[in-house]
C-alpha positions as CSV (number, residue, x, y, z in Angstrom):
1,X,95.0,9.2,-80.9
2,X,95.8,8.3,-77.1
3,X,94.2,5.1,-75.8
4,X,92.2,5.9,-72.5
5,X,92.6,3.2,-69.7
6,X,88.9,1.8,-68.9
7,X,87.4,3.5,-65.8
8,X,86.7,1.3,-62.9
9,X,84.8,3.7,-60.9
10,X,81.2,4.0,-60.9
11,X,79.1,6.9,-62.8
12,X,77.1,8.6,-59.8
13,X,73.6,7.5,-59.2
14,X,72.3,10.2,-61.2
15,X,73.8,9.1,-64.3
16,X,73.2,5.9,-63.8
17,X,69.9,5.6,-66.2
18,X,71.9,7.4,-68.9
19,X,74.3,5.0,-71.3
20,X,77.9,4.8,-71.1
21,X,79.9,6.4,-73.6
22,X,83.4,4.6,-74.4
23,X,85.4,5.4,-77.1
24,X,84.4,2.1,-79.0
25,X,81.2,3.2,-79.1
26,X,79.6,5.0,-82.5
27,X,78.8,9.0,-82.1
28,X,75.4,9.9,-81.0
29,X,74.7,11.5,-84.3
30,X,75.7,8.4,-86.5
31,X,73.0,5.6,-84.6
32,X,70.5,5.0,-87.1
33,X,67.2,5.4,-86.1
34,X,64.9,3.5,-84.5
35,X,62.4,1.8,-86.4
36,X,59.2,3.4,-87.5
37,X,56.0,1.9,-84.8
38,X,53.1,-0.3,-87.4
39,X,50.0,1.1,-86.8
40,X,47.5,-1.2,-85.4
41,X,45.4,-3.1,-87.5
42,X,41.9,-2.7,-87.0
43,X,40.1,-6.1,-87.0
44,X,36.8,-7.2,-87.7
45,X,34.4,-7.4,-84.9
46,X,33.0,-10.8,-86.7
47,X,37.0,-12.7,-86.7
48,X,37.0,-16.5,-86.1
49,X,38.1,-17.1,-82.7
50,X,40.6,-20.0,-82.7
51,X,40.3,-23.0,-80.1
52,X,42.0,-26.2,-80.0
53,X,40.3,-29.0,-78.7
54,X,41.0,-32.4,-77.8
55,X,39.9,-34.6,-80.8
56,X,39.4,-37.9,-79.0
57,X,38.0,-36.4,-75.6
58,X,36.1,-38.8,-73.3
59,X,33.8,-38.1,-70.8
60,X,34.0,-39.6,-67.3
61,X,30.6,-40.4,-65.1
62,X,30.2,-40.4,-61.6
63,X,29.0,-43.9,-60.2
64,X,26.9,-41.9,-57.5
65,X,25.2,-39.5,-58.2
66,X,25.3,-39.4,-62.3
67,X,27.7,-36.3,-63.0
68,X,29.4,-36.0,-66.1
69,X,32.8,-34.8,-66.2
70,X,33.6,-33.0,-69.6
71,X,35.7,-30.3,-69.0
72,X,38.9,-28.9,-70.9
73,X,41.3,-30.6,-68.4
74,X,41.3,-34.7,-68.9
75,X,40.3,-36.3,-66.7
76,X,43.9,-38.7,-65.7
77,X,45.6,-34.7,-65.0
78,X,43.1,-34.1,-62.4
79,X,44.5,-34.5,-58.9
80,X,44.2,-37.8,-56.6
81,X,42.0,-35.5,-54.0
82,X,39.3,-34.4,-57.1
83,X,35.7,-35.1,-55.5
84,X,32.6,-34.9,-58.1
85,X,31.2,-31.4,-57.4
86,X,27.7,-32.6,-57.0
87,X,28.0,-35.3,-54.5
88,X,31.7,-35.2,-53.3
89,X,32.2,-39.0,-54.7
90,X,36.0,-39.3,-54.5
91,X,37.7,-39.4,-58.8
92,X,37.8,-43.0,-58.2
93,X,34.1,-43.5,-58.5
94,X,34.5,-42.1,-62.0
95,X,34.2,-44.5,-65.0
96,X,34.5,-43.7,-69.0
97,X,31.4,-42.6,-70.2
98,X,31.1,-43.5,-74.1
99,X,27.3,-42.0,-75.1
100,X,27.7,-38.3,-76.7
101,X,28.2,-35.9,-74.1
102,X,25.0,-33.5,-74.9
103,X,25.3,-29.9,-73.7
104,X,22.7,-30.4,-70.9
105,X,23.8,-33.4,-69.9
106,X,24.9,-32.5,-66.0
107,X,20.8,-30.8,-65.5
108,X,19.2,-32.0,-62.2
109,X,16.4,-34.7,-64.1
110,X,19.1,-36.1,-66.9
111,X,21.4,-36.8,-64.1
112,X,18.5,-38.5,-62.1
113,X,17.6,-40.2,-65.1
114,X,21.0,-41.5,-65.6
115,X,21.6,-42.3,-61.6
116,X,18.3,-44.5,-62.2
117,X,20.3,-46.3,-64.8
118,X,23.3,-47.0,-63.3
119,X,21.8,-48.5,-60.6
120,X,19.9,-50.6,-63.0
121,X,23.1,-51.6,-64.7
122,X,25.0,-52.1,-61.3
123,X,21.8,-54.4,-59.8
124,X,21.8,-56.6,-63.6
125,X,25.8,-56.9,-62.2
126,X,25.3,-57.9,-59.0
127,X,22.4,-60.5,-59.3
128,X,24.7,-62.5,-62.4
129,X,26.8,-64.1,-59.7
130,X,24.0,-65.4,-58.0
131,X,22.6,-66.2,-61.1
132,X,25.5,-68.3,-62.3
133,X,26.0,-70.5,-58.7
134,X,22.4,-71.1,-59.1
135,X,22.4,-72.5,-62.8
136,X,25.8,-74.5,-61.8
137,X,23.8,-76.1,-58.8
138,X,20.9,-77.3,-60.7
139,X,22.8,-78.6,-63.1
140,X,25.0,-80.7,-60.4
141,X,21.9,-81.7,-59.3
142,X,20.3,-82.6,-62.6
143,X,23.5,-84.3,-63.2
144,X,23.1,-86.6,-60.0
145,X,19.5,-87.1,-60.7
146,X,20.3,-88.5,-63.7
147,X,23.5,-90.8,-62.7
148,X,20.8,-92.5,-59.9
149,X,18.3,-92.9,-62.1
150,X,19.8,-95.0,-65.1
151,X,22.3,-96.9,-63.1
């Protein structure tokens, strides 16, 4: 048994596709053979489809125009440049929404309804500033009434 020195020329291109042979190599007729293919199983029309879901989701609500954002994605991966799709508010007009997201919940009238609230909500915000200087002021005043009139 002569060793053979290792070729270091290249099979021609048409023989390229085609294994190499060496002498190291098992004969042809000795390779076990390949696995038997597993038919495919045939499956119910009626399988469960598997989903994962977030558990703790929360919705986000545009400040605008009343737009609920409950998609897959949350809502901190979205890009800085997301805009609400229905008024083009910029993502930082979006606040946490805690009510139960219903499955209508972005129809034209609910989202009018909820605009009418927000405002509602933001105007109650606004006026308790005033609210406060006022009651502060009549009570300096009630306070200087007082002081004048038993001293």
């Amino acid at each position: 048994m002569a060793l053979q020195a290792p070729c270091l020329l290249r099979a021609p291109a048409a023989h390229r596709s085609a294994p190499l042979r060496t002498t190291f190599s098992a004969p042809w007729s000795l390779r076990m053979p390949a696995p038997a293919r597993r038919r495919p199983v045939a499956r119910a029309a009626t399988a469960a489809r598997i989903t994962m879901r977030v558990a703790s989701k929360q919705a986000y609500i545009c400040r605008d125009c009343g737009y609920i954002y409950n998609d897959r994605t949350p809502f901190d991966k979205l890009a800085d440049n997301y805009f609400c799709p229905v008024c083009g508010a910029p993502k930082r007009r979006f606040r946490p929404y805690e009510p139960a997201v219903t499955k209508n919940a972005n129809a034209t009238d609910v989202r009018k309804a909820r605009k009418e609230q927000l405002k509602k909500d933001e105007a109650i915000g606004q006026a308790l500033p005033i609210a406060v200087v006022v009651g502060v002021v009549a009570l300096a005043g009630l306070y200087f009434y007082l002081n004048n009139a038993y001293n």
